[in-house]
N, C-alpha and C positions, 0 to 999 in steps of 0.2 A: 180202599187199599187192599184189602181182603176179598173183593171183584176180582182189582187187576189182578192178584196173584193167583187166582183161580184161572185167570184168562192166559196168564203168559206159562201155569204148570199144565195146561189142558193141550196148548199147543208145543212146549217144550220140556216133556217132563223131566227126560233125562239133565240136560243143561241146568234147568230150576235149581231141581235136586243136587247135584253141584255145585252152586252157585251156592244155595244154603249151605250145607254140610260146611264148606270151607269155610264160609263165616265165621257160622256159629264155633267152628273148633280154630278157626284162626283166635277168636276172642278168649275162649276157652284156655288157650295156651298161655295169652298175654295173661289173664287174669291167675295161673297155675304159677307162671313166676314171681309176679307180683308179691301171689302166699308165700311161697318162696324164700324172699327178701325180705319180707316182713317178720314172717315166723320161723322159718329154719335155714336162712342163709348162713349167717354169724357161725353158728354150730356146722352145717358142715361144710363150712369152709376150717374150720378147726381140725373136723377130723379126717379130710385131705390133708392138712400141713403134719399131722400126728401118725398119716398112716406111712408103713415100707413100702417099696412097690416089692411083689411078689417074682419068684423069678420067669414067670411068662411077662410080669409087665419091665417095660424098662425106663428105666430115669428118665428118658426125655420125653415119656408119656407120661409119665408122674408130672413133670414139671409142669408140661402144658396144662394138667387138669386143675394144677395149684393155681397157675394164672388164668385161667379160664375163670376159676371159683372166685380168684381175685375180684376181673371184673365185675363178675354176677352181685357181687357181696356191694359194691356200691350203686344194686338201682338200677342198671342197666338191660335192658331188654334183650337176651338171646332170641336174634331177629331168623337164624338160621334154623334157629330150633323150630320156629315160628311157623317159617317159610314151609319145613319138611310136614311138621303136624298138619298144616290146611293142604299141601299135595296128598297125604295121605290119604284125609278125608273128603276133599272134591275128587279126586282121581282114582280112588281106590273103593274108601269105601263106599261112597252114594252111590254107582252103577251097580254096585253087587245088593245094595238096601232094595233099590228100586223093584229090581226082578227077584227079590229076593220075598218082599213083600206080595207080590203077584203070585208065586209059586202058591206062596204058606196058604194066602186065600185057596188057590185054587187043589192042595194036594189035603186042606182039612175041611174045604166038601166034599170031595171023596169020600175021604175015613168017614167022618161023622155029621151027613149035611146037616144047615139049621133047621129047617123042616119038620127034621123029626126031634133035637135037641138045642138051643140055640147054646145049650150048658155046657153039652159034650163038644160041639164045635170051637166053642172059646178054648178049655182046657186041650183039645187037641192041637189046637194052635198054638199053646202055651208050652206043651210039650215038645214040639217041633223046635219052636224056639228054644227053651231051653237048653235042649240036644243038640241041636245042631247051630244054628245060629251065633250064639254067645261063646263058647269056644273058638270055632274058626275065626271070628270077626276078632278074640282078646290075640289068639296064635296068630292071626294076620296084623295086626298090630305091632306088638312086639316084634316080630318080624321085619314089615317094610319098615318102621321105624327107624327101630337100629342101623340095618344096615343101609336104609338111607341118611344116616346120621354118622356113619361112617363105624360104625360097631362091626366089628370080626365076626365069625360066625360062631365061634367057640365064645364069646361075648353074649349074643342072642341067646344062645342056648345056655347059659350058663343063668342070665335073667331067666328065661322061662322056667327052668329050676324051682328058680328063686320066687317067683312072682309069680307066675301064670294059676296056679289052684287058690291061692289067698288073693288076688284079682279078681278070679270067676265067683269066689264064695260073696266077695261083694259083690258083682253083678248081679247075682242070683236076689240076693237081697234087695236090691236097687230096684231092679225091671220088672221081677213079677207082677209086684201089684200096678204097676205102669202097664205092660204088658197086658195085664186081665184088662185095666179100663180102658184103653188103646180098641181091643181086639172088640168088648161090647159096644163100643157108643159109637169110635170112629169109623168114617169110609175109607177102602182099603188106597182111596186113592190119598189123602191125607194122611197116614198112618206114620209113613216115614217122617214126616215135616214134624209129626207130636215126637217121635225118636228124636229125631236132631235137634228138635228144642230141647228134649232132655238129656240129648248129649254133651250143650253147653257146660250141664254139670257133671257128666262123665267125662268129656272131655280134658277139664281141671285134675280130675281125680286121678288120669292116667297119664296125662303129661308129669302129673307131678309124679308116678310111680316110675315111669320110664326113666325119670332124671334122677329119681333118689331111693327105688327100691320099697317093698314093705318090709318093717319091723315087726312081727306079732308078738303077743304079750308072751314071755317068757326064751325069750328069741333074741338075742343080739340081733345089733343092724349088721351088714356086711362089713362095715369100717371099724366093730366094734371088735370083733372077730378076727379080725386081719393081726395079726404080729406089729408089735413096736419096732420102728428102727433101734437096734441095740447101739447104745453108746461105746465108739471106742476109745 
């Protein structure tokens, strides 16, 4: 199995690459609602029925988001949400992994060939990554995302606000040390395929952020913060 898949990335890397990515965060998604419905549907489907709409939003996108949370709340599979997360990442981000992973090899032999450090060539690469890579890829995310999910731009931007630096501080946490063993043991032609296995679990992590925001300790959620409907 691990031949043929050697045999069909060798002759189609880019397609491969694709063809995984969307998989793995197709599943990634399924499994991100799943948590969802299990552990925080009941609630925030409460504190959609409990929150105002504000006066950019208007009632009849209040409503649709109360039945929307409806359906979600009995088990149901958001197949659109589904749909957008794996175009994302077959259409989006694998082509940008692919040559994205070819540059890094080839722009931290430059800097720091192995030759002379195989130490400094890893953390150069690491840096690269961290700088450059994991930003744009979280900013592109949230991005196509939303406004392929039909998010405003004043929406998008308002999540990255909110999300985007406490995202990346997880990222940073997550992939470095993935990132260090990645960069020592694997071939730069494998490299993406160890990312996109470990995207299944990033993939969870951000679908579920995209749909519900992070809370940080000491931080109300967004719906916590929102104003009550006043009673008249």
């Amino acid at each position: 199995m691990w031949a043929l898949y050697n045999t069909i990335l060798h002759r189609y890397p880019i397609q491969t690459e694709m063809a995984t990515s969307a998989a793995l965060w197709f599943s990634g998604d399924v499994l991100a609602q799943y948590l969802e419905r299990r552990y925080g549907g009941k609630k925030k489907l409460e504190a959609v029925h409990n929150r105002a709409p504000t006066r950019k939003e208007h009632r009849q996108k209040h409503q649709k988001k109360v039945i929307q949370q409806q359906s979600n709340d009995h088990n149901e599979i958001d197949w659109r949400r589904v749909r957008i997360q794996t175009l994302y990442a077959g259409a989006i981000w694998a082509p940008f992994g692919h040559y994205w992973y070819k540059w890094l090899d080839k722009a931290a032999y430059d800097l720091a060939p192995p030759s002379v450090s195989k130490i400094r060539f890893v953390g150069t690469k690491l840096v690269l990554e961290m700088v450059l890579l994991h930003p744009i890829a979280l900013f592109a995310f949230f991005t196509c995302v939303g406004l392929m999910g039909g998010d405003s731009v004043r929406e998008v931007i308002k999540q990255l606000r909110n999300d985007f630096f406490p995202s990346l501080l997880i990222e940073y946490l997550m992939w470095t040390p993935i990132d260090t063993a990645n960069f020592l043991f694997i071939p730069v032609k494998h490299q993406l395929l160890v990312v996109n296995a470990m995207c299944l679990f990033e993939s969870v992590m951000l679908s579920y952020i995209k749909a519900n925001g992070i809370s940080l300790p000491g931080h109300g959620s967004e719906h916590e913060k929102l104003p009550k409907k006043k009673r008249e």
